[in-house]
N, C-alpha and C positions, 0 to 999 in steps of 0.2 A: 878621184872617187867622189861619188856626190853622196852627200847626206843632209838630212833635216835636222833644222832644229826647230824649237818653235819659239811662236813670236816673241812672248814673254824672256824667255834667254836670249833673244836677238837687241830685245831693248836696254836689255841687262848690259850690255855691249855696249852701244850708242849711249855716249856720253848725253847728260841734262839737258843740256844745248839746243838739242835738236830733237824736242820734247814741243810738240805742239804746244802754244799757246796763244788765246783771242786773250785783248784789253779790251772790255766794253765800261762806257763809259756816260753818265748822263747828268743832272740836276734836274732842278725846280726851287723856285721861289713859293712860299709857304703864307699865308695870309691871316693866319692865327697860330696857335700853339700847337692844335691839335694836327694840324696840318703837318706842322713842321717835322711829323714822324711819319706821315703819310706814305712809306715809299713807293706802295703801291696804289695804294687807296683809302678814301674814306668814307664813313657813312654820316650824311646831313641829315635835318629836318627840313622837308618844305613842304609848306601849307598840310602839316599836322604828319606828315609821310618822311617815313627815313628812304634816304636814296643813296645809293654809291656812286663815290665821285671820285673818278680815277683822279690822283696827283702826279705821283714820282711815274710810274707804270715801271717799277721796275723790276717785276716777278715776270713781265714780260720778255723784255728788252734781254734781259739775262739769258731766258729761258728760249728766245728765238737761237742763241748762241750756242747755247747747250746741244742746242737738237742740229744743226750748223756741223759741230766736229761728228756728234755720235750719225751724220749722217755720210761723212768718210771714212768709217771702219772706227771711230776708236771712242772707247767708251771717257765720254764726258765727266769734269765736276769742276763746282765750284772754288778755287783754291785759298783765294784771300779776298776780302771787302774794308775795304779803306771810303770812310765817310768821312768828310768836311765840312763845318758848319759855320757862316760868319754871318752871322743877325738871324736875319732870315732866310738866307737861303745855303740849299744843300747842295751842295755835289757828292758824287760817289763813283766807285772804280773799282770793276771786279776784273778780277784774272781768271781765267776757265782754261784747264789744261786738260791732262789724261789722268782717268783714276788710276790709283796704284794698288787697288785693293779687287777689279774684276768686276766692279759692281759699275755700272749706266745710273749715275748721279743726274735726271735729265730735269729732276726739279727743284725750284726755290722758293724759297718765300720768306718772311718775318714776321714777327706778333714784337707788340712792344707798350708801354706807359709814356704819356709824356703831361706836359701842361704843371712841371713843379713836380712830376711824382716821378724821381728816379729810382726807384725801387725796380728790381729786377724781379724780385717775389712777384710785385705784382704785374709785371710783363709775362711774365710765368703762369700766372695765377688760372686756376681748373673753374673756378667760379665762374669767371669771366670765356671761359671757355680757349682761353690762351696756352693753355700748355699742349705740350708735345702729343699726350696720348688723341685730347679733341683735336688737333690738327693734323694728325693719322687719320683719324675715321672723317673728317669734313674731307681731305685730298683723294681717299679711296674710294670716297660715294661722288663727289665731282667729276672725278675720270672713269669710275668704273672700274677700278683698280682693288688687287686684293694683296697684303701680305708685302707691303711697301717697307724698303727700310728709311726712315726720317732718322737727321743726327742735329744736332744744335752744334752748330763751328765755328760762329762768332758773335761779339756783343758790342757796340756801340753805346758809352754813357756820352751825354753833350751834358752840360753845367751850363746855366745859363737864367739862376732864377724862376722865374714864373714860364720861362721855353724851355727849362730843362727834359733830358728823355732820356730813355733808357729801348733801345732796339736790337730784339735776337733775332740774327740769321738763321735760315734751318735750308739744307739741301737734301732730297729725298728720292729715290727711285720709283719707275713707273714698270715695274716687269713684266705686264701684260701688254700695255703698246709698247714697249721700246725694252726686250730682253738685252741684256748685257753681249756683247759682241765678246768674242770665244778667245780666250787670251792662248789656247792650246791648240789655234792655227797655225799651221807649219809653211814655214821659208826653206826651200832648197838651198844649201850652195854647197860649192865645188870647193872641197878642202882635199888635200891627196895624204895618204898615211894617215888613214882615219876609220872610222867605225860609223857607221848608221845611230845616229840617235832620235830616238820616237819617243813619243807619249805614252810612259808605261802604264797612266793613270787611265782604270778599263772605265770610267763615265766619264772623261774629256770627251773634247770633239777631235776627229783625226784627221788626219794629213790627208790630202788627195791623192797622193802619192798613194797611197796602200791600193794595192791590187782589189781591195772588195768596195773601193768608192770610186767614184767619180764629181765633175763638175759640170753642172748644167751653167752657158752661160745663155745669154738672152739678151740682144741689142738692136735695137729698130728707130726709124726717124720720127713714128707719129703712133702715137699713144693708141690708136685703133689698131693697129695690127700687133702691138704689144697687147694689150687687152686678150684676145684671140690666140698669140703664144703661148702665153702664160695658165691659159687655162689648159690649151691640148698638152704641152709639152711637160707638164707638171703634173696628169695625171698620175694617180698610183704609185706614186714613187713613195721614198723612206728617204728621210732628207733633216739634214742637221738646221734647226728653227736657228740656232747659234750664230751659224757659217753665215748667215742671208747678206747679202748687199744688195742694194736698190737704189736707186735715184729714176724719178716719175715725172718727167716735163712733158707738156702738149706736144714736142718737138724733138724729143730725146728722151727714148727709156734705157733704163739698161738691167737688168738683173743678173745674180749669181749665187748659188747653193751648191751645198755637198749632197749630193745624194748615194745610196748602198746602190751596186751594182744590181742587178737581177740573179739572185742565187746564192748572193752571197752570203756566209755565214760568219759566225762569230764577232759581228757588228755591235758596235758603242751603242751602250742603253739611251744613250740621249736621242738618239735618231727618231722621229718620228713618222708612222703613214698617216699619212695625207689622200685622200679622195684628190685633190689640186687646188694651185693659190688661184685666186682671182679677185680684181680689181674692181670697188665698189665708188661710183664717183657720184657726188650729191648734186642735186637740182636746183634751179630757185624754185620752183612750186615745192618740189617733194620735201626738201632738204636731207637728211640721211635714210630717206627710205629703203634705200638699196641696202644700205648697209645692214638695217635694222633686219630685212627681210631674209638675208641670206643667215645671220648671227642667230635666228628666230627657230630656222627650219635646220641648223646645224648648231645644234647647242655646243657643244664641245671645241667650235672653232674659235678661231685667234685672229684678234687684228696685229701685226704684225708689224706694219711700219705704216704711217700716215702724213700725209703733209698737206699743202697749199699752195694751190695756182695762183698765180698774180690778180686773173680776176676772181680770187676768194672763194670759188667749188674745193671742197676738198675732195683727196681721192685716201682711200684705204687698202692697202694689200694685206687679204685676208688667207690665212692656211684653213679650208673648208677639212674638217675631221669625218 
């Protein structure tokens, strides 16, 4: 007899072990004090002008990994940061696993004091525009982002005299580019002397399995005739934003969603209608013009998933409302 379960209860199963996880891992050598906490970057004076001057770059580095796992189905976070410090120079070691909580952790960052001032107050400090609430509102006007959750989950003090520092960690979701991947996807299997178990919870996302969905999938060699699928094949449908998988190379696309059948009734409130997705990819002259224009003339729609080709265009798959 076959029945579902779903994923969430499936991982409940699968021992730790075999729990996804990236090590990334990097330094930098520090040339003042100030530096010496720089993990991502710093701001100088030159000839009368503050400028930012990437160091550690490590809000990056992290965060290319993040987006790395949440772009094979599973929702990302940062788990532990192990910093090292001998003189001047730092290494540091993060682990990125699966969240355990549902939520797409796909960002990082840190604020901190250094140069003798190990005070964590003042790493913290709202004057300075360091605390948690100003680096909610700076992340959400950055990315365009509304209603992010930010947590503080770890602290680095180094001792060290006149280099001493104090550095918080913060990871935060982006739910408008990168909504959390649907932990109430369902896995078939063959168990005999058993019963059907489904998702009793009526705003999950649901099994494909159920007679009132279906899966659209979508596979092609070159990104022009993906472009061209995606939009016919995606009209007018009701389709779970949750379900989505994509992956977008010059050379290989592939996409998959759950969509309501035609007529179906008594469908999960998460589902949405869509007009159709489509793929918005930037210029060197225009740069996001495409994007900007279609987001412009359909206010209600969603960037969906985004990334980057090797030679640096970005492309965006947008759900047009």
């Amino acid at each position: 007899m076959k029945i579902v379960i779903s994923e969430q209860q499936l991982r409940r199963i699968i021992s730790e072990e075999t729990s996804p996880k990236i090590i990334v891992s990097s330094g930098f050598t520090a040339s003042n004090c100030d530096e010496l906490h720089a993990f991502q970057e710093t701001k100088e004076e030159v000839n009368g002008k503050k400028i930012t001057k990437k160091i550690g770059n490590m809000n990056v580095l992290v965060g290319d990994k993040l987006q790395e796992l949440y772009n094979k189905g599973i929702n990302p976070t940062v788990k532990k940061v192990t910093v090292t410090v001998k003189g001047m120079r730092v290494d540091w070691v993060c682990e990125i696993g699966e969240s355990t909580d549902g939520k797409a952790w796909l960002g990082f960052t840190s604020r901190g004091s250094g140069c003798g001032n190990q005070s964590e107050k003042v790493a913290e400090s709202a004057s300075q525009k360091k605390d948690i609430r100003n680096i909610k509102a700076n992340i959400e006007s950055a990315y365009g982002e509304s209603n992010i959750d930010i947590e503080k989950f770890a602290v680095k003090t180094h001792t060290d005299g006149g280099n001493s520092f104090v550095q918080i960690f913060y990871r935060y979701t982006k739910p408008n580019s990168f909504p959390p991947i649907a932990s109430g996807k369902v896995t078939p299997v063959n168990k005999p002397n058993s019963t059907p178990v489904t998702n009793t919870k009526k705003d999950a996302p649901v099994s494909d399995s159920n007679e009132n969905y279906d899966t659209l999938t979508i596979n092609t060699p070159d990104l022009t005739s993906f472009i061209q699928e995606v939009r016919t094949k995606t009209q007018g449908l009701t389709v779970s934003l949750y379900s989505l998988k994509a992956d977008i190379t010059p050379d290989n696309c592939s996409f998959e969603i759950l969509y309501a059948k035609p007529g179906a009734k008594d469908i999960s409130s998460t589902l949405k209608k869509i007009k159709r997705f489509t793929v918005a990819l930037s210029t060197q002259n225009e740069g996001e013009a495409a994007t900007e224009n279609i987001l412009s003339k359909n206010p209600e729609s969603k960037v969906i998933r985004k990334g980057t080709f090797d030679n640096g265009r970005t492309w965006k798959l947008i759900a047009v409302m």
